[in-house]
C-alpha positions as CSV (number, residue, x, y, z in Angstrom):
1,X,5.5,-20.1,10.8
2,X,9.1,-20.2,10.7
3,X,11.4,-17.7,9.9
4,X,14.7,-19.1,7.9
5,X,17.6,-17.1,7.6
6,X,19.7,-16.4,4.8
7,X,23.5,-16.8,4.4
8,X,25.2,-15.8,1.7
9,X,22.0,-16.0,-0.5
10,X,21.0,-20.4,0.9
11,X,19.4,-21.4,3.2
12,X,18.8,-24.5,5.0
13,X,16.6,-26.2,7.7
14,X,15.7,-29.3,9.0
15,X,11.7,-29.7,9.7
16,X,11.2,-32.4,12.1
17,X,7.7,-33.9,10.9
18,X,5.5,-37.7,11.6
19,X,3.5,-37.1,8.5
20,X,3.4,-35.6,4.5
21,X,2.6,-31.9,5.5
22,X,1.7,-29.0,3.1
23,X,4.8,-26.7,3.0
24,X,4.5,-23.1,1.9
25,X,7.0,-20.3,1.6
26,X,7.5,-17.1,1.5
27,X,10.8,-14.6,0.1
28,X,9.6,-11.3,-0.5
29,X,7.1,-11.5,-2.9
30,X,8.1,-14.7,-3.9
31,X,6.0,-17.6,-3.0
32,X,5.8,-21.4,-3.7
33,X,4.7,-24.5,-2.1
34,X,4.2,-28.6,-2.0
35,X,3.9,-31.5,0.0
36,X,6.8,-33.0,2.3
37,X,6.6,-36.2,3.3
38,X,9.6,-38.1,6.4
39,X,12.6,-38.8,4.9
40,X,12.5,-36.3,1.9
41,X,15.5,-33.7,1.0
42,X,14.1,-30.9,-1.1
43,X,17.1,-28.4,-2.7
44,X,15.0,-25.0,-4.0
45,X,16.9,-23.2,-5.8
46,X,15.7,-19.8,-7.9
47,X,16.9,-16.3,-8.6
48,X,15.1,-13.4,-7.1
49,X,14.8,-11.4,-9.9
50,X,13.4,-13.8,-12.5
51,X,11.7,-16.1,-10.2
52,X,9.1,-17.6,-12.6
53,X,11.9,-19.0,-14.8
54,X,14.8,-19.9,-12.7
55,X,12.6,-21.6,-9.5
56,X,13.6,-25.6,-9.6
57,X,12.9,-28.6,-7.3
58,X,15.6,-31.1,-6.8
59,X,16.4,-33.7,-4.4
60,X,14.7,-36.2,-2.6
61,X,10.8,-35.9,-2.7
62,X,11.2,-32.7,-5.4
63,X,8.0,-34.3,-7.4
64,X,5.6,-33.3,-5.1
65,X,6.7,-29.8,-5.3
66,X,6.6,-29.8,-8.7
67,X,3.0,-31.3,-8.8
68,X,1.7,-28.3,-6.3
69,X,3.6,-25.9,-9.0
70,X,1.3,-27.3,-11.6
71,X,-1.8,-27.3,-9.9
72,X,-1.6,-23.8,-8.5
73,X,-0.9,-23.0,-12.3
74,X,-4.9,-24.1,-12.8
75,X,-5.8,-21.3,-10.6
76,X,-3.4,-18.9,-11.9
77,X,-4.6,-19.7,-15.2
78,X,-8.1,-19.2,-14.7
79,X,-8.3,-15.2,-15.4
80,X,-7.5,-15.8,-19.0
81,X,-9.5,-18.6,-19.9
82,X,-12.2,-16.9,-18.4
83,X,-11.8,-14.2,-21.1
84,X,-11.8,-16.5,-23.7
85,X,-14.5,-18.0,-22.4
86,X,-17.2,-15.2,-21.9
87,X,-17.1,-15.1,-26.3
88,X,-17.7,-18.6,-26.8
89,X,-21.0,-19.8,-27.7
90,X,-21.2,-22.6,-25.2
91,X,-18.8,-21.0,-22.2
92,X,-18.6,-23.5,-20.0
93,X,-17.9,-26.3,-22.7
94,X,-15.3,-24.4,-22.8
95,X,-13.9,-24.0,-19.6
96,X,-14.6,-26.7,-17.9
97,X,-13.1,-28.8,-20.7
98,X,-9.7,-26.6,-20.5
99,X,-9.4,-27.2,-16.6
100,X,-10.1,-31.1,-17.1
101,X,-7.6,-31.5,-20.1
102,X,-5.2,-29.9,-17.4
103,X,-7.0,-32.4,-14.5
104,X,-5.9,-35.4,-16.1
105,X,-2.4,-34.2,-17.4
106,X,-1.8,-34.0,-13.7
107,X,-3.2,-37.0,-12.5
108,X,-0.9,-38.8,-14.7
109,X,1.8,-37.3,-13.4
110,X,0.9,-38.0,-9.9
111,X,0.6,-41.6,-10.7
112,X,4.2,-41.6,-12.8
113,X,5.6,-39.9,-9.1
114,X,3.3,-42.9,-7.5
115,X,6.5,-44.7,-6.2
116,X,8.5,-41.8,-4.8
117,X,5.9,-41.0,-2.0
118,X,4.0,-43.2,0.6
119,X,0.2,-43.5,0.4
120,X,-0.8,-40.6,2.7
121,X,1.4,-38.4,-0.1
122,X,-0.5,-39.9,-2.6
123,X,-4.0,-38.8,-1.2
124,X,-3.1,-35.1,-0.1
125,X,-2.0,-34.6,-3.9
126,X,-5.3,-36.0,-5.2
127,X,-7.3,-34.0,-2.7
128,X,-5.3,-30.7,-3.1
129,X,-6.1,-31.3,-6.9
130,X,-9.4,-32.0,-6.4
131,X,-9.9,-28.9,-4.5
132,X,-8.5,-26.6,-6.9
133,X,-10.8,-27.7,-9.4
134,X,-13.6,-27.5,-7.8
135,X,-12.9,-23.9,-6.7
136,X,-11.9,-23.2,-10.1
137,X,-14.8,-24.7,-12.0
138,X,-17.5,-22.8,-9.6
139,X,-15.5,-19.5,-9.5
140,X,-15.1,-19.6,-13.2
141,X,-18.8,-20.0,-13.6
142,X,-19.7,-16.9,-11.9
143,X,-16.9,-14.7,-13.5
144,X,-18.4,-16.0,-17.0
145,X,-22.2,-14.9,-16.4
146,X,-21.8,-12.7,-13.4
147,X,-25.0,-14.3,-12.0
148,X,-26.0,-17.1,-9.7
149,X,-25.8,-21.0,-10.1
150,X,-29.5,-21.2,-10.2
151,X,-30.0,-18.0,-12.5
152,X,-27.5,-19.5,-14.9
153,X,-29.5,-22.7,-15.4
154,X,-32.4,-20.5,-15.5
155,X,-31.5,-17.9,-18.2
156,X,-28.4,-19.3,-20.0
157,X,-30.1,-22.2,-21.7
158,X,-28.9,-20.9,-25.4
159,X,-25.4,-20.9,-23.9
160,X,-25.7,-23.9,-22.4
161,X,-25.2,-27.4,-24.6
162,X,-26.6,-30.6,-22.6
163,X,-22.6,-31.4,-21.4
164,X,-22.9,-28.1,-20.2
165,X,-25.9,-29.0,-18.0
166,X,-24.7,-32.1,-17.0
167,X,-21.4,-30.6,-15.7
168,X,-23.1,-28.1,-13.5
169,X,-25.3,-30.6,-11.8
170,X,-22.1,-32.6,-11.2
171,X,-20.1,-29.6,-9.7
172,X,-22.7,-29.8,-6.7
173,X,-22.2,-34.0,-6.6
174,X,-18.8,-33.6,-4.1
175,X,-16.7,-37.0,-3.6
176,X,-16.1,-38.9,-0.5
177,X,-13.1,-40.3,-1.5
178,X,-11.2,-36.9,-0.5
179,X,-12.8,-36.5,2.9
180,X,-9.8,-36.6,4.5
181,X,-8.1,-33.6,2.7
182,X,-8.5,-30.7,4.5
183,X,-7.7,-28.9,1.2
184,X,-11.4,-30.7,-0.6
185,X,-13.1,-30.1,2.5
186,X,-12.5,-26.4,2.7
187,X,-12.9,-26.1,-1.0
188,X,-16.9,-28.1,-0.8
189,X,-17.6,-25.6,2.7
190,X,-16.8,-22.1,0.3
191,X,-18.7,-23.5,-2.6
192,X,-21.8,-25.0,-0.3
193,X,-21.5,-21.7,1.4
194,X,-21.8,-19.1,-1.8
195,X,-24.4,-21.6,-3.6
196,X,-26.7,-21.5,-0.1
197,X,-26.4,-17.8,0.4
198,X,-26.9,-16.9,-3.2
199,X,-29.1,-19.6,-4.7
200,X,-31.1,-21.2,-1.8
201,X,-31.1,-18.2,0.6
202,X,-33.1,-15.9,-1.3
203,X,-35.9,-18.4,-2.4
204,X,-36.2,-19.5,0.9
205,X,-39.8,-18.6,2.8
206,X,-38.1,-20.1,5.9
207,X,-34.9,-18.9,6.8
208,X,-34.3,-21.0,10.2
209,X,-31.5,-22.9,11.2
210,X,-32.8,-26.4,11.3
211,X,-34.1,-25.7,7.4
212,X,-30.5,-24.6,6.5
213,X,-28.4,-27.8,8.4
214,X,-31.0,-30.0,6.8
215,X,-30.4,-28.5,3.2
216,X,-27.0,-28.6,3.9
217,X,-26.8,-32.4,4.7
218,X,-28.5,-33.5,1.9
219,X,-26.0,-32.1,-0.1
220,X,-23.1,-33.7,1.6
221,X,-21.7,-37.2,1.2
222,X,-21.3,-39.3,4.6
223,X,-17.7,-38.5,5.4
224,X,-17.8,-35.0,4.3
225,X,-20.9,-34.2,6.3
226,X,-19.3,-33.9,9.8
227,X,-16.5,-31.6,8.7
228,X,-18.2,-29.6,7.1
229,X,-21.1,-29.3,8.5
230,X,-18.3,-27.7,11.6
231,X,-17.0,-25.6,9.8
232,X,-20.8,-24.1,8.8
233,X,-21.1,-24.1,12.8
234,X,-18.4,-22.4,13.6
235,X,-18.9,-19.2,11.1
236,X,-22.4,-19.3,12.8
237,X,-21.3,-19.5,16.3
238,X,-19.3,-16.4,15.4
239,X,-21.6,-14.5,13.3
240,X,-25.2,-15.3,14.3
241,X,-27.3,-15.5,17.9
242,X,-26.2,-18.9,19.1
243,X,-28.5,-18.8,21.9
244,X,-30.7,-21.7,20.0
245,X,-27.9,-23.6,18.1
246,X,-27.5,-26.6,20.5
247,X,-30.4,-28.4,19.1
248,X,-28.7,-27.7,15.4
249,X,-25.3,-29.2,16.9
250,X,-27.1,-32.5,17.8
251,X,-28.8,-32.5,14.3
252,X,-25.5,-32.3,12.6
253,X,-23.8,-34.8,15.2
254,X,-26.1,-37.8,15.5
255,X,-23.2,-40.6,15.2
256,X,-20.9,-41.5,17.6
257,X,-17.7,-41.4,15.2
258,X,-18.7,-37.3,15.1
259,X,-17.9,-36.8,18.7
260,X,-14.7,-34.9,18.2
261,X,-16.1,-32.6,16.0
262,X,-19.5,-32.7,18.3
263,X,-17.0,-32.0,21.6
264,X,-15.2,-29.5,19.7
265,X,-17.8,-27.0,18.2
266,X,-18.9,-27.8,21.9
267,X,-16.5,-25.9,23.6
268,X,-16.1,-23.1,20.8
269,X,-19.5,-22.4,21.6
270,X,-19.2,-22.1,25.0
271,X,-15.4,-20.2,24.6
272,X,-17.9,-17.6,22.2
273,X,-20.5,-17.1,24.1
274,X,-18.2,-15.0,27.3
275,X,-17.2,-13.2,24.1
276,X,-20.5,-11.3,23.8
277,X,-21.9,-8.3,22.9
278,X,-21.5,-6.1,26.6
279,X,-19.5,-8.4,28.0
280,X,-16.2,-7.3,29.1
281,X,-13.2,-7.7,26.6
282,X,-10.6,-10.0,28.3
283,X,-7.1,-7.6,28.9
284,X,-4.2,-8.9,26.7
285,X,-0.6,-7.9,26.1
286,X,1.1,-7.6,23.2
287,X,4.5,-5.7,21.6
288,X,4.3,-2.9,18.7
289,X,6.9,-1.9,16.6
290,X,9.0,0.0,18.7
291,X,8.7,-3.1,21.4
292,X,6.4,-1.1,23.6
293,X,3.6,-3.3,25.5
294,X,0.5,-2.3,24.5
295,X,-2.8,-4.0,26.6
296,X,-6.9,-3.2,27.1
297,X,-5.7,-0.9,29.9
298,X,-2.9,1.0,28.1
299,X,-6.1,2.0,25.6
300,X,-8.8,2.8,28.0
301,X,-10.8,5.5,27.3
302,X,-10.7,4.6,23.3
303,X,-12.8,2.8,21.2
304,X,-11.0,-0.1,19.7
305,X,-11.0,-2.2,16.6
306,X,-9.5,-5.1,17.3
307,X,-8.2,-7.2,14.1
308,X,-6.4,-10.9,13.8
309,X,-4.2,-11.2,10.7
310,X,-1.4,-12.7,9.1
311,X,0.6,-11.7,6.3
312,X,-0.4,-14.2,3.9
313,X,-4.1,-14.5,4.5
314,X,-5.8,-13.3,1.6
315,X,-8.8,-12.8,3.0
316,X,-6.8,-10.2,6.0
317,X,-5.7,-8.0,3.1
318,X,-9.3,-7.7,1.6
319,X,-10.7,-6.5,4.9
320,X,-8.2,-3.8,5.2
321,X,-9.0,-2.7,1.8
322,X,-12.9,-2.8,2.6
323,X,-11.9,-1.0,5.8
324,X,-10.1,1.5,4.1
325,X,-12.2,4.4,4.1
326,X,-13.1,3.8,7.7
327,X,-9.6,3.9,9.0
328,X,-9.1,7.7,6.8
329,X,-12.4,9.0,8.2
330,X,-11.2,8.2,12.0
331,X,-7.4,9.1,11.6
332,X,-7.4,12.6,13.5
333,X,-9.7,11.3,16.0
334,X,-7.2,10.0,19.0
335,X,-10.2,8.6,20.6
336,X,-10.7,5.4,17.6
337,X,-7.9,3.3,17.2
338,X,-7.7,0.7,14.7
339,X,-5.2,-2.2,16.4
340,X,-4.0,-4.7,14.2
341,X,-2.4,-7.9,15.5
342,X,0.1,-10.3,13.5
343,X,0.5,-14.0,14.3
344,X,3.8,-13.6,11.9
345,X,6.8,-13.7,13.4
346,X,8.9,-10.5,13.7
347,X,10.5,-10.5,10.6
348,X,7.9,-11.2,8.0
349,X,5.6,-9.0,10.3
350,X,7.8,-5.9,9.5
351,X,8.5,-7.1,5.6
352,X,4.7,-7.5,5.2
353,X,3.6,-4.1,6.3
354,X,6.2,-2.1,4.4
355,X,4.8,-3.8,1.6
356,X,1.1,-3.7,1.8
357,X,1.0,-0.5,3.6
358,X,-1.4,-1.4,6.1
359,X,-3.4,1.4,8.1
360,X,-3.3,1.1,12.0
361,X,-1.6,0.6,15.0
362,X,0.4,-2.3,14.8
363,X,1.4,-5.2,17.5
364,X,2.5,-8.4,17.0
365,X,2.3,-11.6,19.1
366,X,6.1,-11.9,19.8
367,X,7.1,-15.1,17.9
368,X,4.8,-17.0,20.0
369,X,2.2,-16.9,16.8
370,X,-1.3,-18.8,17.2
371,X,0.1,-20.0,20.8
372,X,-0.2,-16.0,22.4
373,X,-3.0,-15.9,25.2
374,X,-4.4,-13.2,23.3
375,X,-5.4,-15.8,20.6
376,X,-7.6,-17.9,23.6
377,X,-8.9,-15.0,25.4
378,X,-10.2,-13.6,22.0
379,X,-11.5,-17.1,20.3
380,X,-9.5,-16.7,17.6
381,X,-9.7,-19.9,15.2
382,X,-9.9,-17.5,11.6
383,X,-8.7,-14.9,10.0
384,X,-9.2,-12.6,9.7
385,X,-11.1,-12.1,13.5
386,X,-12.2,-9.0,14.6
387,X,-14.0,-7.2,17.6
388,X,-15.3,-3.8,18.4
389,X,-14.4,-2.4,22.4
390,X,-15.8,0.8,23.0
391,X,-14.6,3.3,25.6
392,X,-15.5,1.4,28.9
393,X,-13.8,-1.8,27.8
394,X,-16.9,-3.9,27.0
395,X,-17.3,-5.6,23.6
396,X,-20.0,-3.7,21.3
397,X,-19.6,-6.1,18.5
398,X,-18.2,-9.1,18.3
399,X,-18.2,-9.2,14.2
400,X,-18.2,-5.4,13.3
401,X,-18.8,-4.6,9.5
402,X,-16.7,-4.9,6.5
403,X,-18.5,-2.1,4.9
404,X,-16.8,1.3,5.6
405,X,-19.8,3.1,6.1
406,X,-21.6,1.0,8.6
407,X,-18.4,0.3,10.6
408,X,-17.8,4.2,10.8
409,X,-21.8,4.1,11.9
410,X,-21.0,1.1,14.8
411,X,-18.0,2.9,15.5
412,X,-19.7,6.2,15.9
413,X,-22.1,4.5,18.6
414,X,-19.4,3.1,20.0
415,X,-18.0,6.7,20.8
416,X,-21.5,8.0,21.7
417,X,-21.2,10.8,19.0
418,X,-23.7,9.2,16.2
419,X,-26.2,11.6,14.7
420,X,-30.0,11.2,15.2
């Protein structure tokens, strides 16, 4: 994250990067983004109060932001067509058609920009676009029919034309040639994971592990396998009893080109498991509003809840909203406090919580972001990341609930006042 000033309504800075990099901003609640590659010279220019219609890309490299601008429109898009959708006789005819008319307008304007960006460029567009419809299309076909993958197949056969069946099968058919987009692979691990947990989950007689990792590979093509098959392990690590998941790690990691990821989920496992429930919750230090340090020690005798964010993670701002009624119910209680720390920088740390409002006591991790030794000593490698510390210090729970009312129960337990 870096925080650019503004004189005299510009701005300018010079980002010293090796390779094309996905480049995001953030101006209030202005927001846009697109690929960079060495050597390019983008001028942004836009007025704040009519942002939609005035933001323009100019300069050296300005095709890739426009690109991003029109994919991000397919997402944006999506609510209405949706609508539309729901009253057509064959809905995802619809749809789907609607996002691939769009698909293809953009690939052909990737491939008109082909000579303005090197190859690496090239691939990052095609995965980001990838990505986005895949999210779309699998989103989209839950918001039509409010029901599963499997139940859709099952009882929407009047809605559903033979196109129609064709195109779900091939939503689950995911394509090698993007496994190196971080964008595709993170799109194929949120789809795998809603499709397992809702369609394969519930049928299943045998919910272990080894079951699961094996479903799961089938599913995935070589070079997608390995990262996401990580990205499974480390929301397991985190989540579930990890005490039997080294034989899982050397079923997802048989070749020697998977070492890294092997090594890595390696040593988050063992970083995760002195993060345990009882075990004592490492100190830290870290600076609230008014600049005051705040540490483990500085709260002893409370029970805390302990949660990562940043100001842009969608996912951060859903948790505070699902944690809500928990954070009213414990307010006049000095004992519960409910610390939330920012990997933003100062500035957009302050800007973000006038604007969202955010219940809690607030620190930050004073401009040194994701590099803060509170970010080690807690494991913190998504967001958001939260932990439970009751009154001695120890670590109660090391994923507390999202659900108001059994987070007020953990917390409750945590404080030793819990009714019988």
């Amino acid at each position: 994250a870096i925080s650019i000033p503004l004189t005299e309504g510009k701005f300018r800075y010079p980002i010293d990067i090796n390779k094309p990099v996905f480049l995001s901003f953030a101006e209030g609640q202005n927001y846009y983004a697109g690929f960079i590659q060495p050597g390019d010279s983008i001028v942004i220019s836009y007025d704040t109060s009519d942002f939609i219609n005035t933001l323009s890309f100019k300069g050296k490299g300005n095709e890739k932001f426009n690109i991003v601008a029109a994919i991000n429109k397919i997402r944006s898009g999506l609510t209405p067509e949706i609508s539309i959708a729901k009253n057509e006789y064959l809905p995802v005819d619809y749809l789907f058609s609607k996002i691939d008319s769009t698909q293809k307008k953009i690939s052909r304007q990737i491939l008109s920009a082909k000579s303005s960006m090197n190859d690496e460029s090239l691939e990052q567009l095609n995965g980001y676009l990838a990505s986005t419809v895949l999210s779309a299309k699998y989103s989209g076909l839950q918001s039509i029919f409010g029901d599963s993958y499997n139940n859709i197949l099952l009882n929407q056969q009047a809605r559903l034309s033979a196109t129609s069946k064709t195109n779900l099968q091939n939503l689950l058919k995911f394509d090698d040639q993007y496994s190196n987009s971080s964008f595709y692979i993170k799109a194929v691990y949120n789809v795998l994971y809603m499709h397992y947990d809702n369609n394969i989950l519930p049928t299943s007689s045998n919910n272990s592990l080894a079951d699961k990792y094996e479903y799961l590979g089938k599913m995935l093509t070589k070079n997608l396998k390995a990262p996401i098959l990580f990205l499974f392990l480390k929301n397991e690590i985190r989540s579930a009893n990890n005490t039997t998941i080294e034989p899982i790690i050397e079923q997802c990691f048989p070749l020697s080109e998977d070492s890294r990821y092997k090594a890595s989920i390696v040593s988050i496992l063992e970083a995760s498991r002195k993060l345990k429930n009882g075990s004592q919750a490492p100190d830290f230090s870290v600076e609230d509003l008014a600049g005051n340090k705040v540490s483990l020690t500085s709260l002893k005798g409370k029970v805390i809840y302990l949660d990562f964010w940043f100001a842009a993670c969608a996912p951060c701002h859903k948790l505070f909203k699902e944690t809500k009624a928990a954070k009213e119910y414990f307010k006049p209680d000095s004992n519960v406090v409910f610390l939330t720390v920012s990997i933003d920088s100062r500035n957009i740390w302050e800007k973000a919580l006038k604007k969202f409002i955010i219940q809690g006591y607030h620190v930050y991790t004073e401009n040194k972001f994701r590099e803060h030794p509170i970010i080690k000593s807690y494991d913190v490698t998504e967001y958001p990341t939260t932990y439970l510390i009751g009154r001695d210090g120890t670590i109660t729970s090391i994923d507390p609930s999202h659900n108001s009312d059994e987070l007020k129960s953990e917390i409750e337990r945590a404080l030793g006042t819990e009714s019988n």
